[in-house]
PDB file with one MODEL, atoms N, CA, C and O in Angstrom:
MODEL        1
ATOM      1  N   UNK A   1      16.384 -53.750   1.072  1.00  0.00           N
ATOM      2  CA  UNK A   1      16.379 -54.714   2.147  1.00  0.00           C
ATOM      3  C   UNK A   1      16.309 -56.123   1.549  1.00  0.00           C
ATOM      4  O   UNK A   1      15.394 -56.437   0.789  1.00  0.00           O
ATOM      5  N   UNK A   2      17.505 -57.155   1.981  1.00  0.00           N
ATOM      6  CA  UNK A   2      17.724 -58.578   1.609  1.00  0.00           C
ATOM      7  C   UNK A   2      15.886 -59.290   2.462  1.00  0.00           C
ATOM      8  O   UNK A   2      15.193 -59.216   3.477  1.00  0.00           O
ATOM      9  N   UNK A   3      15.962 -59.912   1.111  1.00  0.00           N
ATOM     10  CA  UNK A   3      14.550 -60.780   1.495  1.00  0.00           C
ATOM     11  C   UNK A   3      14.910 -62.325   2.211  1.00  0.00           C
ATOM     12  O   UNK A   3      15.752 -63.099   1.756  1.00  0.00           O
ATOM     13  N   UNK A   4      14.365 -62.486   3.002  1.00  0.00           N
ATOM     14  CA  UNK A   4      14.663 -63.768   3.724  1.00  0.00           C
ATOM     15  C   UNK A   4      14.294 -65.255   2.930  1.00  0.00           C
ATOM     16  O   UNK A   4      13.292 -65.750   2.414  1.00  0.00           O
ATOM     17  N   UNK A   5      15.948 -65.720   3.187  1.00  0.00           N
ATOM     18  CA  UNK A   5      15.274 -67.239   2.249  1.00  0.00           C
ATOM     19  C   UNK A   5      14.215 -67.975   2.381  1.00  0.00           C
ATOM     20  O   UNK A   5      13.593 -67.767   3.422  1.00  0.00           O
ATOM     21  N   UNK A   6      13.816 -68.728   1.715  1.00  0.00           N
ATOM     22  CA  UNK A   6      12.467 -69.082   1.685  1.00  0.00           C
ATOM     23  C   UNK A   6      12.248 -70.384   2.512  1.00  0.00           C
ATOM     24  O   UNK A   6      13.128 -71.243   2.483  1.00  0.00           O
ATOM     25  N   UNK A   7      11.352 -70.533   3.094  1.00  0.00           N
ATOM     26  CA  UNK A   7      11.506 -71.850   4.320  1.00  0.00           C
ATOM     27  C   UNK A   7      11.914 -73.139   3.571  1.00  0.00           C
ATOM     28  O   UNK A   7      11.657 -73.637   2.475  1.00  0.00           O
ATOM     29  N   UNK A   8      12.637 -73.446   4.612  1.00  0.00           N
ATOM     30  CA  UNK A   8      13.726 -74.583   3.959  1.00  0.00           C
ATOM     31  C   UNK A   8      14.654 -74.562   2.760  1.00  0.00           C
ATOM     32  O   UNK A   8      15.203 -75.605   2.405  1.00  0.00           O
ATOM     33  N   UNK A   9      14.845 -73.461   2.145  1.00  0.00           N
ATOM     34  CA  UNK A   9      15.791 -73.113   0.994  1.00  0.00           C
ATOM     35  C   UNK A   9      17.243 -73.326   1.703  1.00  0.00           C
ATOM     36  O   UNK A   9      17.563 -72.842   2.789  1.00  0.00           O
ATOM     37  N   UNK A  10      18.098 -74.191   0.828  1.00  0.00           N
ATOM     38  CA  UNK A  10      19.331 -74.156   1.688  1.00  0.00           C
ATOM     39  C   UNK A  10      19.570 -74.322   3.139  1.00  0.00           C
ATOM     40  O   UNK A  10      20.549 -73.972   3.798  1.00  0.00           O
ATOM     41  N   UNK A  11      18.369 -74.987   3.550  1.00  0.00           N
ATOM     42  CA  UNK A  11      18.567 -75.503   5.400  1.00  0.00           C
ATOM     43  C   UNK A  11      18.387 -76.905   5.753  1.00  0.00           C
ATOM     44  O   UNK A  11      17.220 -77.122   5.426  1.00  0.00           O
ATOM     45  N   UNK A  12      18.701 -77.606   6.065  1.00  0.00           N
ATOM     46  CA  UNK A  12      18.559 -79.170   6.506  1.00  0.00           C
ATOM     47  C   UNK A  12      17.085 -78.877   7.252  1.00  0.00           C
ATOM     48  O   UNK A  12      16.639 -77.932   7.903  1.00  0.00           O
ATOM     49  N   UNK A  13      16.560 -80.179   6.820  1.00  0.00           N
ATOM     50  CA  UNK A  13      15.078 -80.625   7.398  1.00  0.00           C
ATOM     51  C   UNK A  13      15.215 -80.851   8.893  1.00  0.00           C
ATOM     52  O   UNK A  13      15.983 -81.732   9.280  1.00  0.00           O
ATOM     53  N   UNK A  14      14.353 -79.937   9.983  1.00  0.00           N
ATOM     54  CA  UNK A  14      14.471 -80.634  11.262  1.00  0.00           C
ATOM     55  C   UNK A  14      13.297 -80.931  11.725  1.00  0.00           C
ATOM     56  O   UNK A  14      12.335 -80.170  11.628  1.00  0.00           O
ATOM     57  N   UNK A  15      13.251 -82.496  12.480  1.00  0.00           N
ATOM     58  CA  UNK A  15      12.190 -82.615  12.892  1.00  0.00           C
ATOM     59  C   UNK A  15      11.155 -83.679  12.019  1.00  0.00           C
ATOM     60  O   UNK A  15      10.012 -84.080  12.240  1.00  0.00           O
ATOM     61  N   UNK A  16      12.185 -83.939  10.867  1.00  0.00           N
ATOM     62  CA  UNK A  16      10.878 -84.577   9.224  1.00  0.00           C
ATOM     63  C   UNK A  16      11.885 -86.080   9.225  1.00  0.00           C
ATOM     64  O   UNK A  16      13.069 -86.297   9.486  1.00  0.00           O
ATOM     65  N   UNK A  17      11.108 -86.655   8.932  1.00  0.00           N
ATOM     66  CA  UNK A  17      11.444 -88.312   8.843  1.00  0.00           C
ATOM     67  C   UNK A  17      11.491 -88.487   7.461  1.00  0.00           C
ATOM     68  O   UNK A  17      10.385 -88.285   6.959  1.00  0.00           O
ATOM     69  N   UNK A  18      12.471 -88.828   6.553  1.00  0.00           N
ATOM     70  CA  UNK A  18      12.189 -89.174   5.249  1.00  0.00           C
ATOM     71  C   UNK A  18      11.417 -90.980   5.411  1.00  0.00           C
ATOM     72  O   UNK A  18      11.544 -91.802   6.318  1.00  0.00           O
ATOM     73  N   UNK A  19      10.763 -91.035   4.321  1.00  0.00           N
ATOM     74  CA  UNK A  19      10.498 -92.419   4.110  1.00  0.00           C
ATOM     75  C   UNK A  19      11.752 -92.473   3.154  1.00  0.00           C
ATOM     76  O   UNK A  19      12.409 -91.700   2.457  1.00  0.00           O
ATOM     77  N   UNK A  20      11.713 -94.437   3.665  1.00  0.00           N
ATOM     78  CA  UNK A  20      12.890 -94.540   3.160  1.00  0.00           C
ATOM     79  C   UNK A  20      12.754 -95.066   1.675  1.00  0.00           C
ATOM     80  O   UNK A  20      13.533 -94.924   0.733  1.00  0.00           O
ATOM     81  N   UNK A  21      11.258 -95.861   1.759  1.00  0.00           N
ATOM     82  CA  UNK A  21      11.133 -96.646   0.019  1.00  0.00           C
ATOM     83  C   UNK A  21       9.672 -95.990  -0.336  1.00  0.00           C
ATOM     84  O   UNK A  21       9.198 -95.205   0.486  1.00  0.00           O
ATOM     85  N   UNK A  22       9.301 -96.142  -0.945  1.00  0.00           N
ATOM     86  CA  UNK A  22       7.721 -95.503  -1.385  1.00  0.00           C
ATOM     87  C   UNK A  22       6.898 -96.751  -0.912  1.00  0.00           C
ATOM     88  O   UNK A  22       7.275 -97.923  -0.915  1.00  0.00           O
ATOM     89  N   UNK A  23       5.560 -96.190  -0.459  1.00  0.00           N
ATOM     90  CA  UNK A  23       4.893 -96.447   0.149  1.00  0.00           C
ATOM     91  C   UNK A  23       3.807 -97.465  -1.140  1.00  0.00           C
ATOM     92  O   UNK A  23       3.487 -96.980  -2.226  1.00  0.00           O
ATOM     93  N   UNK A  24       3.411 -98.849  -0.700  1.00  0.00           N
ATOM     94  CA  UNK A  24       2.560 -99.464  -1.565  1.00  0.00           C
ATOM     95  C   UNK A  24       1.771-100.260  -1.180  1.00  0.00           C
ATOM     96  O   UNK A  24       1.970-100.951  -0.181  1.00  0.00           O
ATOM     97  N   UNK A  25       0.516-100.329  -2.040  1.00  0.00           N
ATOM     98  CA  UNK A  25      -1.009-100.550  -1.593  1.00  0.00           C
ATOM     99  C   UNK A  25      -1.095-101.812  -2.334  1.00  0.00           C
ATOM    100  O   UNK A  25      -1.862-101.702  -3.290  1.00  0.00           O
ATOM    101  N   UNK A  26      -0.375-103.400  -2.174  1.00  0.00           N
ATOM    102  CA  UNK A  26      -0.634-103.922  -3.123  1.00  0.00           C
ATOM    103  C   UNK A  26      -2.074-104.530  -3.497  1.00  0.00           C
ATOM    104  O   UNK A  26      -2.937-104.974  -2.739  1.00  0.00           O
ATOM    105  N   UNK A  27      -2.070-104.420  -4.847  1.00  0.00           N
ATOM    106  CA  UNK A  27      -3.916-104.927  -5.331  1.00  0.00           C
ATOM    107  C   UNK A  27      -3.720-106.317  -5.057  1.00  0.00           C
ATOM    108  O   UNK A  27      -2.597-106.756  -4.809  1.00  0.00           O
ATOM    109  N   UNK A  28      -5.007-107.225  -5.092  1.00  0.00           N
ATOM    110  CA  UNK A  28      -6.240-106.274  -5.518  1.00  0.00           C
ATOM    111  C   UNK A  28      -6.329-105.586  -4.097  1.00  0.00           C
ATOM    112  O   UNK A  28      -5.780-105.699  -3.001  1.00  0.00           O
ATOM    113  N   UNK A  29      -7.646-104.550  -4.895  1.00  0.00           N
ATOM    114  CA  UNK A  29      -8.134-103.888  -4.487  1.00  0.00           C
ATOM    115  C   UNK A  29      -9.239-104.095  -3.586  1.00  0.00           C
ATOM    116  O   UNK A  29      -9.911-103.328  -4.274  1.00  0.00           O
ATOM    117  N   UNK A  30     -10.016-104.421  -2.702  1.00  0.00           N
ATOM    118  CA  UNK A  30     -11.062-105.036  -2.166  1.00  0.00           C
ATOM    119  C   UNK A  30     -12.430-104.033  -1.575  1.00  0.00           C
ATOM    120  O   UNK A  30     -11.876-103.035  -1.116  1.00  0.00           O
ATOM    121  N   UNK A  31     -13.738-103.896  -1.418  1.00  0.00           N
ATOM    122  CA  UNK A  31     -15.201-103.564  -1.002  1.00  0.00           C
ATOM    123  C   UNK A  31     -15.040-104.579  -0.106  1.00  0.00           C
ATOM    124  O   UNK A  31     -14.635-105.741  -0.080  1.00  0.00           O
ATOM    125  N   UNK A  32     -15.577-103.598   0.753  1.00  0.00           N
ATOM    126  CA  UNK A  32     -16.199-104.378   1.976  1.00  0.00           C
ATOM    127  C   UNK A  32     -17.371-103.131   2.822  1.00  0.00           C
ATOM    128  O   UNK A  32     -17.075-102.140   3.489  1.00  0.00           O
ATOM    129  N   UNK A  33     -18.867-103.743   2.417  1.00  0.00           N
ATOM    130  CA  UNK A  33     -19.635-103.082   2.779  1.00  0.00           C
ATOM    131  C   UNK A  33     -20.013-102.720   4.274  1.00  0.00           C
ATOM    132  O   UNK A  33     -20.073-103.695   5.023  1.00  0.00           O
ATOM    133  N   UNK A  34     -20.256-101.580   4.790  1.00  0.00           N
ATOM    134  CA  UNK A  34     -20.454-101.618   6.187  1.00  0.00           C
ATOM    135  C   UNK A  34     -21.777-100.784   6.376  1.00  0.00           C
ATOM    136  O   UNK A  34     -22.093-100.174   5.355  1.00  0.00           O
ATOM    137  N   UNK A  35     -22.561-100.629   7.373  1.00  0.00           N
ATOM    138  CA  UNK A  35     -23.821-100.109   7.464  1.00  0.00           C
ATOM    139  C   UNK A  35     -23.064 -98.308   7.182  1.00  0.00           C
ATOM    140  O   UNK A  35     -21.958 -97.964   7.598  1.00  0.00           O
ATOM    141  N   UNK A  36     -23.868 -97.576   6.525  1.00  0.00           N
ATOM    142  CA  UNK A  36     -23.729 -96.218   6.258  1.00  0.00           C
ATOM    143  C   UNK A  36     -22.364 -95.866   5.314  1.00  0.00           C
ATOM    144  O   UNK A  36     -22.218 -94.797   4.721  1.00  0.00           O
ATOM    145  N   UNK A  37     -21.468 -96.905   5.300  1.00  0.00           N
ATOM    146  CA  UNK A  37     -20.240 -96.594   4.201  1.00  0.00           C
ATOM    147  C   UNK A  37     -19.555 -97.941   3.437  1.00  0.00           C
ATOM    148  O   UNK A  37     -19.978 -99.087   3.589  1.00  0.00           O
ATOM    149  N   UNK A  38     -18.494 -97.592   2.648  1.00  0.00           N
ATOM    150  CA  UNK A  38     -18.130 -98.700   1.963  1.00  0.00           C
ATOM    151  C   UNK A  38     -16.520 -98.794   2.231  1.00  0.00           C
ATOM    152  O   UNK A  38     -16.049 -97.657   2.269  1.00  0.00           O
ATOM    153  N   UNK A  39     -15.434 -99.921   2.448  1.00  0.00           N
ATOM    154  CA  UNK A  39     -13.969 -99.419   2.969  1.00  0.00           C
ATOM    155  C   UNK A  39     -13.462-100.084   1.825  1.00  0.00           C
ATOM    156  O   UNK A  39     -13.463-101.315   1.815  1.00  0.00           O
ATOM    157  N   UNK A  40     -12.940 -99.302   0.656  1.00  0.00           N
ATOM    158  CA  UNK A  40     -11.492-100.036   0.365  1.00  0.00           C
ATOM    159  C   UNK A  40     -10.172-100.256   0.696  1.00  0.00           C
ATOM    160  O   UNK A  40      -9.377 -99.443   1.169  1.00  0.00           O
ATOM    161  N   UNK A  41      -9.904-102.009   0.266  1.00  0.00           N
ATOM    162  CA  UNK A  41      -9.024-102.286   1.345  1.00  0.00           C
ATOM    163  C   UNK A  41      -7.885-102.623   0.000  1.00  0.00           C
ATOM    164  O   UNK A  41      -8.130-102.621  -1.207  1.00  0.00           O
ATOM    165  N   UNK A  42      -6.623-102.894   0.690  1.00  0.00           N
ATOM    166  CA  UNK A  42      -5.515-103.333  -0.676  1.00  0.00           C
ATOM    167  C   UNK A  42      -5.662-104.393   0.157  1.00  0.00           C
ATOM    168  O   UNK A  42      -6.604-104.533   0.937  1.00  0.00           O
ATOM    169  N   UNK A  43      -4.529-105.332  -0.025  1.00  0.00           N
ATOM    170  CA  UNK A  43      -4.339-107.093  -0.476  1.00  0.00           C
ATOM    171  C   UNK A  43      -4.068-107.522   0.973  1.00  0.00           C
ATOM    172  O   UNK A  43      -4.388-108.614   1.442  1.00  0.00           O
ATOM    173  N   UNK A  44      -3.241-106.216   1.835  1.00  0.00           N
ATOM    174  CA  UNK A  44      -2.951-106.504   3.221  1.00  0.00           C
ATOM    175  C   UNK A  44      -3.705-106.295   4.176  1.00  0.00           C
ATOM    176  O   UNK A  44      -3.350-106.785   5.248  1.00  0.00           O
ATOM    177  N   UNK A  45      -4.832-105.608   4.142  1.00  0.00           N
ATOM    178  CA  UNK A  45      -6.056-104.932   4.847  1.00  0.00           C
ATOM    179  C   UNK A  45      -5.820-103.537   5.277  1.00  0.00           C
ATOM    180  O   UNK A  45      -6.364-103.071   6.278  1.00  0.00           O
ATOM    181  N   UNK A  46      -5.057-102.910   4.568  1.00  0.00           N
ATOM    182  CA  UNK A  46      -4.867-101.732   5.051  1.00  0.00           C
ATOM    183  C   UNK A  46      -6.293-101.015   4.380  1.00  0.00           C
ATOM    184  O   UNK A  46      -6.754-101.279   3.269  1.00  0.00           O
ATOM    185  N   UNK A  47      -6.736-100.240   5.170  1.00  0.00           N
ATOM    186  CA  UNK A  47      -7.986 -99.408   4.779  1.00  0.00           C
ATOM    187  C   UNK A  47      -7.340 -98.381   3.774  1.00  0.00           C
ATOM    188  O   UNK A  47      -6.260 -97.853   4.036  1.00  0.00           O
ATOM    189  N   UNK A  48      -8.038 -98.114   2.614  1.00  0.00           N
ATOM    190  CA  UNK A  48      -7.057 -96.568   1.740  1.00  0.00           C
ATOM    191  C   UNK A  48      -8.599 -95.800   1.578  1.00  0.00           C
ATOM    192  O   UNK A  48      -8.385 -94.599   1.410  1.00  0.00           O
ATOM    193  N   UNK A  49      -9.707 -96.020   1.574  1.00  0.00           N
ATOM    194  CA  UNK A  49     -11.157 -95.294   1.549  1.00  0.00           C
ATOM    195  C   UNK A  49     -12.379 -95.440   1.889  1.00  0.00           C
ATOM    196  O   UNK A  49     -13.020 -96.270   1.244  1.00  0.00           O
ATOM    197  N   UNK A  50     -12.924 -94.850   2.757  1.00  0.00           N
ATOM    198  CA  UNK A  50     -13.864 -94.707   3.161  1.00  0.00           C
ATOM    199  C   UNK A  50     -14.801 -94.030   2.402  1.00  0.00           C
ATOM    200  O   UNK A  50     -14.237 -93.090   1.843  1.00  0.00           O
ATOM    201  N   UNK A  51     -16.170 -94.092   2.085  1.00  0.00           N
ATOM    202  CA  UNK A  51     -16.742 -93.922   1.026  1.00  0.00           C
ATOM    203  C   UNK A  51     -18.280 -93.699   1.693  1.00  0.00           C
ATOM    204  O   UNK A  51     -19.007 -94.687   1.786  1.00  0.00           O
ATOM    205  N   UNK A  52     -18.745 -92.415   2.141  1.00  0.00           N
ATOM    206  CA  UNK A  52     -20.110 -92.975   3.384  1.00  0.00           C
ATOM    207  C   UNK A  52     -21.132 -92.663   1.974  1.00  0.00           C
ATOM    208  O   UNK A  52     -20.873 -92.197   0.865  1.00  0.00           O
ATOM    209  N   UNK A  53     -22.546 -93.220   2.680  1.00  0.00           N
ATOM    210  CA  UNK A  53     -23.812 -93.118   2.278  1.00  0.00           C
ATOM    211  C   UNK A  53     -24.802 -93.105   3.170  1.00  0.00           C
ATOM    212  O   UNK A  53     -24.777 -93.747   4.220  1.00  0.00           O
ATOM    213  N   UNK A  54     -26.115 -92.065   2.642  1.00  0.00           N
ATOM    214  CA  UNK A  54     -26.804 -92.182   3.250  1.00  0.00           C
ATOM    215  C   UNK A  54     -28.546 -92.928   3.042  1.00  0.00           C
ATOM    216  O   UNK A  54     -28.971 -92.030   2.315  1.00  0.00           O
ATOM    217  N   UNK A  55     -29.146 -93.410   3.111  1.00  0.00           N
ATOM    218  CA  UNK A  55     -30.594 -94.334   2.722  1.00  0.00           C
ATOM    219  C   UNK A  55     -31.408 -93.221   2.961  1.00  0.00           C
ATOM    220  O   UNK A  55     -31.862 -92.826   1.887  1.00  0.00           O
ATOM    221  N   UNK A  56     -31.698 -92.705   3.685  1.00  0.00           N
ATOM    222  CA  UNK A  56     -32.642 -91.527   4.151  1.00  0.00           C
ATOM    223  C   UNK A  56     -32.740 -90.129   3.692  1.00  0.00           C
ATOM    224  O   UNK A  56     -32.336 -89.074   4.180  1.00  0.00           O
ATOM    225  N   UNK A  57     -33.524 -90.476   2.398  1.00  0.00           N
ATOM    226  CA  UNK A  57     -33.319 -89.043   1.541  1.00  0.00           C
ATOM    227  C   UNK A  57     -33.131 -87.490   1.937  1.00  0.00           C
ATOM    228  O   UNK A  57     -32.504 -86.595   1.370  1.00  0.00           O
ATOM    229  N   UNK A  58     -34.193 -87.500   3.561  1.00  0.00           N
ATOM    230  CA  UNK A  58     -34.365 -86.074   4.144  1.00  0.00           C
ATOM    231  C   UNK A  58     -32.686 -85.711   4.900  1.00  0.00           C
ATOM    232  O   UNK A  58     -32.012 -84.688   4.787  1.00  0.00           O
ATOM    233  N   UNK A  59     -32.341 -87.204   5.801  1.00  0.00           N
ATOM    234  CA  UNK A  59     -30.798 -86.762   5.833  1.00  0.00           C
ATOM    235  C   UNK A  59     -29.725 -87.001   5.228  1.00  0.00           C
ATOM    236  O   UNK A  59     -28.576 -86.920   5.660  1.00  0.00           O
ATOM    237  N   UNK A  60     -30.173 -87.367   3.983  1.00  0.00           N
ATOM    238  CA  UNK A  60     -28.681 -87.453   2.665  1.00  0.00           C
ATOM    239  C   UNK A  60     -28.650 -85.751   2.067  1.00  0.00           C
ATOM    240  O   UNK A  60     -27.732 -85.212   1.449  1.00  0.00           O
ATOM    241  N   UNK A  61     -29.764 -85.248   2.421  1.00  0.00           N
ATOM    242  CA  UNK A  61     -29.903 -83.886   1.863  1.00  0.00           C
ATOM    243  C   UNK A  61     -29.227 -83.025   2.725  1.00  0.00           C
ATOM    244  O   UNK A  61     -28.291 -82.381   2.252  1.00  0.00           O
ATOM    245  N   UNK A  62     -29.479 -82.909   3.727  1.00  0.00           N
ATOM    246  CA  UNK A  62     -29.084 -82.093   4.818  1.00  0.00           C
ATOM    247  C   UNK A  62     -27.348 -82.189   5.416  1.00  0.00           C
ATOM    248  O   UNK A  62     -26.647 -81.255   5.804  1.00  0.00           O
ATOM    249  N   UNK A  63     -27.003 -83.648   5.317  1.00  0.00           N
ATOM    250  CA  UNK A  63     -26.127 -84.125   5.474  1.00  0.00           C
ATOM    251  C   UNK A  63     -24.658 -84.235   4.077  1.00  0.00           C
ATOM    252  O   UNK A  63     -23.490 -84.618   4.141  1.00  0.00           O
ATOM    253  N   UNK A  64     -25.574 -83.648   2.882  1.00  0.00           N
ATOM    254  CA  UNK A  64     -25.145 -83.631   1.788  1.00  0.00           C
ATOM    255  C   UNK A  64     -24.433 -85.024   1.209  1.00  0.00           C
ATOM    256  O   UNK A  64     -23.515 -84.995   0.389  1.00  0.00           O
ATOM    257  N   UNK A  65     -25.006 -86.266   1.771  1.00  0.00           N
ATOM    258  CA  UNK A  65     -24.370 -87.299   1.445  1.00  0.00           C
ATOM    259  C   UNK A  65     -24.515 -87.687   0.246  1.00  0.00           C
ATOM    260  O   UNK A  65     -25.326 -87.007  -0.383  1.00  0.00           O
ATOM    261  N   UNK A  66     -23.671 -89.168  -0.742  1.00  0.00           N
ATOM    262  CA  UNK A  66     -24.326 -89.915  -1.909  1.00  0.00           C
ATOM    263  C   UNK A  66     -25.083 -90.755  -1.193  1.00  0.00           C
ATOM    264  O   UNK A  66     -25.227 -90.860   0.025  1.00  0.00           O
ATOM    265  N   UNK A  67     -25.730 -91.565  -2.438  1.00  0.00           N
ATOM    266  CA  UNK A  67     -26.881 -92.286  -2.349  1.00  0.00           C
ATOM    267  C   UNK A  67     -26.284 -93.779  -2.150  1.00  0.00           C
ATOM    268  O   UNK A  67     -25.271 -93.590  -1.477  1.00  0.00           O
ATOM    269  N   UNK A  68     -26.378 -94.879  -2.344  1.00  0.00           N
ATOM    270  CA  UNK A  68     -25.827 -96.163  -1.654  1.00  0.00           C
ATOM    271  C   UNK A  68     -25.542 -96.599  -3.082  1.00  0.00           C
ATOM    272  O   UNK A  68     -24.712 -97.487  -3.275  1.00  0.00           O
ATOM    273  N   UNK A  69     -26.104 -96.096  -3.966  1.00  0.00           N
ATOM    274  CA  UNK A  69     -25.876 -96.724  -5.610  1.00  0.00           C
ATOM    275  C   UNK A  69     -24.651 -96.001  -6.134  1.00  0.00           C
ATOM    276  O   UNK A  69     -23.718 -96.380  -6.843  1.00  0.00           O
ATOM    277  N   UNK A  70     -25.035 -94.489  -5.390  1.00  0.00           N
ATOM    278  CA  UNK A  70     -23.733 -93.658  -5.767  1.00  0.00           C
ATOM    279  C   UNK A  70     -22.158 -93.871  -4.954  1.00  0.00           C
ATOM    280  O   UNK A  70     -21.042 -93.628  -5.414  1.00  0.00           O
ATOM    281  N   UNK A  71     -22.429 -94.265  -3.965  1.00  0.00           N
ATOM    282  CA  UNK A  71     -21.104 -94.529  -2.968  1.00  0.00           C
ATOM    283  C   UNK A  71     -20.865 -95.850  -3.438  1.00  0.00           C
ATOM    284  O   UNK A  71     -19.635 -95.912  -3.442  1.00  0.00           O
ATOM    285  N   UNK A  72     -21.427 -97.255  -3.950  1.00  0.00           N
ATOM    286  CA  UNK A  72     -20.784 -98.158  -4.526  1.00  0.00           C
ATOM    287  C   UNK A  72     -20.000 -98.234  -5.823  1.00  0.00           C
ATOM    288  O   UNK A  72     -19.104 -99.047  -6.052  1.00  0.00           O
ATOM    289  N   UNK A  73     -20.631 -96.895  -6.992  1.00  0.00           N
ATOM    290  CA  UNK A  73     -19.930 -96.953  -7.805  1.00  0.00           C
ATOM    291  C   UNK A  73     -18.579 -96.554  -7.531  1.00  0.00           C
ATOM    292  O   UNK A  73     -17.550 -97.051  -7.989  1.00  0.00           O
ATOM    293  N   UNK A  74     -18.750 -95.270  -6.455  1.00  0.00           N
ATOM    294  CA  UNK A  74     -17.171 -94.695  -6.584  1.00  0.00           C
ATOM    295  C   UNK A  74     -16.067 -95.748  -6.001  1.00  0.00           C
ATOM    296  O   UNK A  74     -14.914 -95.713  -6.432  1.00  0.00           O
ATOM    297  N   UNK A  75     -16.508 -96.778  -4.903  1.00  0.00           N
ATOM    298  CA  UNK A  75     -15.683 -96.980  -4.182  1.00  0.00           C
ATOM    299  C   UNK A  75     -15.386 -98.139  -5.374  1.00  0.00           C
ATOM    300  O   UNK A  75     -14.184 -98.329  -5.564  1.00  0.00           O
ATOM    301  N   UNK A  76     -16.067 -98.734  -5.988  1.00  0.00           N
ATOM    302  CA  UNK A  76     -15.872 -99.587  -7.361  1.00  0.00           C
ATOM    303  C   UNK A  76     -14.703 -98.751  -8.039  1.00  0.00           C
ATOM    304  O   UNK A  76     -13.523 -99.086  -7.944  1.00  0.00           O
ATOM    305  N   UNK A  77     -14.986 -98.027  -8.487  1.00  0.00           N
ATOM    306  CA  UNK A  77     -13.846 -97.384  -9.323  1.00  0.00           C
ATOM    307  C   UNK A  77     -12.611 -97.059  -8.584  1.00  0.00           C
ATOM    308  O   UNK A  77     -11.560 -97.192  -9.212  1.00  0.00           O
ATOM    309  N   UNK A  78     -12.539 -96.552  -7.040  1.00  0.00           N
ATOM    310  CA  UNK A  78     -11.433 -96.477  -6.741  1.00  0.00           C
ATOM    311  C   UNK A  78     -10.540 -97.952  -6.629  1.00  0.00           C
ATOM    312  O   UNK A  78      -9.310 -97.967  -6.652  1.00  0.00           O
ATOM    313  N   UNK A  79     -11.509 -99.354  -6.488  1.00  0.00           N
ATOM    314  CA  UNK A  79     -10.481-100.475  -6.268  1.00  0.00           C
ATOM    315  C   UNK A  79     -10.194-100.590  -7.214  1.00  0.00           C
ATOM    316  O   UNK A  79      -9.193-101.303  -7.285  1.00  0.00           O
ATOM    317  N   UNK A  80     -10.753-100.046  -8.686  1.00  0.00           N
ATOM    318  CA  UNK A  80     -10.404-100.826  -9.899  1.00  0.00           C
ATOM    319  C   UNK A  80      -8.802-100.098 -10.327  1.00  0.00           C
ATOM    320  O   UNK A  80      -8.172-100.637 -11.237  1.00  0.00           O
ATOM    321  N   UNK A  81      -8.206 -98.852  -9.612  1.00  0.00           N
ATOM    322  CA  UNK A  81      -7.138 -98.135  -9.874  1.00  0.00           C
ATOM    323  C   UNK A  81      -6.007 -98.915 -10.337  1.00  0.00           C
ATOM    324  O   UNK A  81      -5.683 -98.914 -11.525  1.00  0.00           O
ATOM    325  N   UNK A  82      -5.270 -99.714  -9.273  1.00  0.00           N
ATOM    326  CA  UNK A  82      -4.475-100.657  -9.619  1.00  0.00           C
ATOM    327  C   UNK A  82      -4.297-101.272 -10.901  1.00  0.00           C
ATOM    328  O   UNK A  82      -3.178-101.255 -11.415  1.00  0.00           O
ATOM    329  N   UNK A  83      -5.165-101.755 -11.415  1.00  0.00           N
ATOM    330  CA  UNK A  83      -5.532-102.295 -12.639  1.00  0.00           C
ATOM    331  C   UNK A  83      -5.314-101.709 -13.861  1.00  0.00           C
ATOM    332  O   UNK A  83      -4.935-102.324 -14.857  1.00  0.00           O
ATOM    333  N   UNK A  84      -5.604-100.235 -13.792  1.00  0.00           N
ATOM    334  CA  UNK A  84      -6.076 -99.300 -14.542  1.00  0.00           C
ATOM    335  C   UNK A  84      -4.519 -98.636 -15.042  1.00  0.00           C
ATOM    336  O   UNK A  84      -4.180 -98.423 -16.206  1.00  0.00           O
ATOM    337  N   UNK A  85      -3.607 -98.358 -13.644  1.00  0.00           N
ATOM    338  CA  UNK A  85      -2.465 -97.815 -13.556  1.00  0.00           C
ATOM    339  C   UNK A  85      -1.821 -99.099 -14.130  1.00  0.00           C
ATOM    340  O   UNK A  85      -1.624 -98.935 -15.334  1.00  0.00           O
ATOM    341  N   UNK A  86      -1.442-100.257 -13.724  1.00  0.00           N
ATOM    342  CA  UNK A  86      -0.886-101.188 -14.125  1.00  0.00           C
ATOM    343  C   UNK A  86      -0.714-101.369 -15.830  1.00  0.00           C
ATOM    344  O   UNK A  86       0.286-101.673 -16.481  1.00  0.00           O
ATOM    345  N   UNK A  87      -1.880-101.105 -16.198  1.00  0.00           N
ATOM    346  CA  UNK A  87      -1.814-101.161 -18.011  1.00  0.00           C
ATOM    347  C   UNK A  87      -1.143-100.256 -18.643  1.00  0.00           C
ATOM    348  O   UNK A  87      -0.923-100.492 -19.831  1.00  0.00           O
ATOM    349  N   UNK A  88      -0.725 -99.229 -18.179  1.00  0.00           N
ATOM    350  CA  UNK A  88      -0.297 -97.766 -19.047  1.00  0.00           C
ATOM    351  C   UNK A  88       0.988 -98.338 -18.901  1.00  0.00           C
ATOM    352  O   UNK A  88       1.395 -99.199 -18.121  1.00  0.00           O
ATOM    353  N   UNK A  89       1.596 -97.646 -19.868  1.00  0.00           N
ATOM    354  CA  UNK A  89       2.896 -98.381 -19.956  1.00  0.00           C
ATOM    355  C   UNK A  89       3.940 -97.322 -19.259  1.00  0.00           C
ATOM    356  O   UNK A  89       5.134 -97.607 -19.159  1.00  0.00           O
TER     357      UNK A  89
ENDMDL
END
């Protein structure tokens, strides 16, 4: 018994929108602190991460959140990407 081609093998896309250019976040990168999380923003204000924290040890536990020292580093490192990618050749 012939096995059925595999979805979308040899069939036109229906229903799917190609983008037409690639999509870009230009840096910098920006923090902007908000009560319980942190948003990085690119150059236009588009939001690309949300980053929560919690102050209240009994519900950072329960809630499994980071700590406010820990959610600033990451969201630090995610604005610093741009930068980071930019150098590699």
């Amino acid at each position: 018994m012939a096995r059925p081609p595999r979805r979308g093998a040899n069939r036109p896309l229906v229903g799917c929108a190609l983008m037409p250019e690639r999509r870009r976040f230009p840096p910098p990168w920006t923090i902007e602190e908000r009560p319980a999380c942190f948003i990085v923003k690119d150059a236009s204000g588009q939001e690309l991460a949300l980053v929560y924290y919690e102050e209240e040890s009994g519900r950072r536990t329960a809630a499994k959140l980071m700590t406010y020292d820990e959610a600033r580093r990451i969201a630090a490192n995610i604005a610093k990407l741009p930068n980071m990618l930019h150098r590699q050749p």
